[in-house]
C-alpha positions as CSV (number, residue, x, y, z in Angstrom):
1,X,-26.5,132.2,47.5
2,X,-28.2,134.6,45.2
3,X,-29.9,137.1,47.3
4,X,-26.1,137.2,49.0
5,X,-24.7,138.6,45.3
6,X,-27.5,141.0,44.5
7,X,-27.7,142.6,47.8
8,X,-23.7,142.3,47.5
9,X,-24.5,144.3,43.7
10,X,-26.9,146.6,44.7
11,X,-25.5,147.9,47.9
12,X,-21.9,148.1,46.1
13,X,-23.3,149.8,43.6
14,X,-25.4,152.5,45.8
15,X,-21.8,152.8,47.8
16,X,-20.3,153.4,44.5
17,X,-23.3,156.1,43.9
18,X,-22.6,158.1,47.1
19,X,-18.7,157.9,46.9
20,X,-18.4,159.9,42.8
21,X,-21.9,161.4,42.9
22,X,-22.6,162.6,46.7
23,X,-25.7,163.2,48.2
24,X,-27.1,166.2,50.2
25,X,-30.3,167.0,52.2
26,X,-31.7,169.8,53.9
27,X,-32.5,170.4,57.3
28,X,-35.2,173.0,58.5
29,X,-34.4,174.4,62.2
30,X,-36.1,176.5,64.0
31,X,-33.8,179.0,66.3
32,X,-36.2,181.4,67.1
33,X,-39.5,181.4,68.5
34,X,-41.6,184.4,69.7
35,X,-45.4,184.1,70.7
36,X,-46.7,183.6,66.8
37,X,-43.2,185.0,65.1
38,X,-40.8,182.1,64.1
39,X,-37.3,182.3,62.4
40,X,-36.3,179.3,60.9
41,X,-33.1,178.1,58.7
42,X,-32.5,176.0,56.4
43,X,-28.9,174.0,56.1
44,X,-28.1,171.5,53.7
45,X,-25.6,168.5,54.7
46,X,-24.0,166.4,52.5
47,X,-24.0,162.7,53.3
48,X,-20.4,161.9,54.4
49,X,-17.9,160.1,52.4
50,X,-17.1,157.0,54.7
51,X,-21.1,156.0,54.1
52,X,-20.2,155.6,50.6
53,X,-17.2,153.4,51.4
54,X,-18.1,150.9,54.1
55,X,-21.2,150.6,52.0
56,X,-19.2,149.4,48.7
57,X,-17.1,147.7,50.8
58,X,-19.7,145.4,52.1
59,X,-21.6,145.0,48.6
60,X,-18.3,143.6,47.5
61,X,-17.9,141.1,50.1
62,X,-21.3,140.0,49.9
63,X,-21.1,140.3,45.9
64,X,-17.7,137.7,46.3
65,X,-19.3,135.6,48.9
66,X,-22.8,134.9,46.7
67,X,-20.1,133.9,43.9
68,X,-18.4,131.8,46.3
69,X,-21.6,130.1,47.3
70,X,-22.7,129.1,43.6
């Protein structure tokens, strides 16, 4: 099946981004909130490591499986 080994490419490939690269976001809260005063903080968080994995561990089944398939 082709669209097995590109997703199988593509998702390894995006795990394989997150695993040496890492990605981060930040959050905006808001922990304080008086009549019109508001205190908010920001905290970046780093997308976790086992993301990264699970997802190039499932590109690279799907990769072998479209190979398989042909």
């Amino acid at each position: 099946m082709r669209v097995a080994l590109i997703s199988g490419a593509v998702l390894a490939a995006v795990g394989a981004f997150l695993l040496l690269v890492g990605v981060s976001y930040t959050r905006e809260e808001s922990f304080f909130k008086l009549g019109g005063f508001e205190a908010k903080m920001q905290q970046e968080h780093r997308v976790p490591d086992w993301i990264g994995g699970v997802a190039l561990g499932a590109g690279l089944v799907l990769f072998v499986v479209g190979l398989k398939k042909r």
